[in-house]
C-alpha positions as CSV (number, residue, x, y, z in Angstrom):
1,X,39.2,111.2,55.0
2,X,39.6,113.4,57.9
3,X,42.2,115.9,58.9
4,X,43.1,117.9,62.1
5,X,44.8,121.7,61.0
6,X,45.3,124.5,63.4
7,X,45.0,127.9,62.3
8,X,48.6,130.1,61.5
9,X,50.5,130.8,64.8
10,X,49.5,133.5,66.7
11,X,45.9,133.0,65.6
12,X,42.9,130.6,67.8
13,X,41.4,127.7,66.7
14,X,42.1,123.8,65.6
15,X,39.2,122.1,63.0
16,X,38.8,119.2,62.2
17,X,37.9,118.6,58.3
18,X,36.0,115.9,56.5
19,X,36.5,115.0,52.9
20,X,34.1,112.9,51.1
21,X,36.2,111.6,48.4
22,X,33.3,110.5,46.4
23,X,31.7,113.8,46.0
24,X,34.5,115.8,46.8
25,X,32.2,117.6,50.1
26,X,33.9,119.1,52.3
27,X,33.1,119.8,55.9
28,X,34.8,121.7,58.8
29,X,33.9,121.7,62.4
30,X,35.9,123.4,65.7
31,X,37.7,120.6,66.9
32,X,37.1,119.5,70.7
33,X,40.8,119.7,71.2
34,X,43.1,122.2,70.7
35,X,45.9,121.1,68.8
36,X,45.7,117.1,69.6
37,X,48.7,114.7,68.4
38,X,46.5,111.9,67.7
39,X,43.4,111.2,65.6
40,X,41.1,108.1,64.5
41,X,37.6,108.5,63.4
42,X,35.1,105.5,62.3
43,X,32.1,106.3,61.5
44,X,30.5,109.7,63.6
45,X,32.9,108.5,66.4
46,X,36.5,110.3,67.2
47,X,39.1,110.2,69.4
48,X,41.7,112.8,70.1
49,X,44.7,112.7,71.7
50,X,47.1,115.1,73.5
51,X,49.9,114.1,74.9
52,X,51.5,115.0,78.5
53,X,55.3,116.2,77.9
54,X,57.8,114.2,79.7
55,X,55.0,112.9,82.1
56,X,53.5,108.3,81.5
57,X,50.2,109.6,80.8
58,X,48.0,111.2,77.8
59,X,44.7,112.9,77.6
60,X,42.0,111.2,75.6
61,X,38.9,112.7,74.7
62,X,35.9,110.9,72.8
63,X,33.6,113.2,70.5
64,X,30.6,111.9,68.4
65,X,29.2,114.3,65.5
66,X,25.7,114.8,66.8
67,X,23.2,116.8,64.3
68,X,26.1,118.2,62.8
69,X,28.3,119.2,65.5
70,X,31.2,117.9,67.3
71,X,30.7,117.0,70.7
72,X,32.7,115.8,73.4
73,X,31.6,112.7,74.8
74,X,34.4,111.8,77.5
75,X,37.4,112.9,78.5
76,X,40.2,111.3,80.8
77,X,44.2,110.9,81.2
78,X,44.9,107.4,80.3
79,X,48.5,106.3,82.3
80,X,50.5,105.0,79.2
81,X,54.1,102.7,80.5
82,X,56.5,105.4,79.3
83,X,56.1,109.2,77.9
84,X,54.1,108.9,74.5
85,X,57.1,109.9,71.7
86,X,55.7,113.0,69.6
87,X,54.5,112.3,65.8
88,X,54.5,108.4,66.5
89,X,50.8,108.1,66.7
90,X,48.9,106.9,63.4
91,X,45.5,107.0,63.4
92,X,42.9,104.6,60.6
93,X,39.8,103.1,60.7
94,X,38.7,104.3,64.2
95,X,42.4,103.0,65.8
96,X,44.8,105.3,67.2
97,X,48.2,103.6,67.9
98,X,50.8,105.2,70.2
99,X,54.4,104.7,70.6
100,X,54.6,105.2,74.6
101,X,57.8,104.3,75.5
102,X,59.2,100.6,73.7
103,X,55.7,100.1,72.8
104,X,52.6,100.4,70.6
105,X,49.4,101.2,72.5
106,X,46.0,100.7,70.6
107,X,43.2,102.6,71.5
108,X,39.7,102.2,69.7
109,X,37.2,105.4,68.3
């Protein structure tokens, strides 16, 4: 299980958090994104999402957990048919889905 948090307001940071529910580890890294609105993870891959207010676009970036760090791995602004509607993305099993406009938009970890 993963989880994005960001720190109380008025304080820096966003982590990103790894529970292992089979041995109850847990595991905290800086995230690569401050404050994304999306996030799918399989396996050491993630992708995080931020969207663009009021604009058809959204920033993706890739990060991979390299000997235990997150890195970034690629970033771009992906165009998206209509401005992506906050707290509509759901993220499992390395797939992000957006609500951009009337529709869904996958995007793969």
């Amino acid at each position: 299980m993963w989880l994005a948090w960001y720190s109380r307001p008025g304080a820096r940071g966003t982590f990103l958090t790894r529970i292992t529910p089979a041995t109850g580890e847990v595991t905290t890294w800086p995230c690569p994104v401050e404050a994304p609105d999306g996030l799918a993870v399989r396996g050491h891959h993630a992708i995080l999402t931020q969207r663009a207010h009021n604009k058809n676009s959204i920033a993706v970036t890739r990060a991979e957990l390299i000997d235990g760090s997150l890195t970034t791995t690629q970033h771009k602004i992906l165009e998206t048919p209509g401005p992506v509607v906050k707290r509509c993305g759901q993220g499992r099993d390395g797939i992000l889905w957006l609500r951009a406009g009337d529709i869904w938009m996958r995007i793969d970890a």
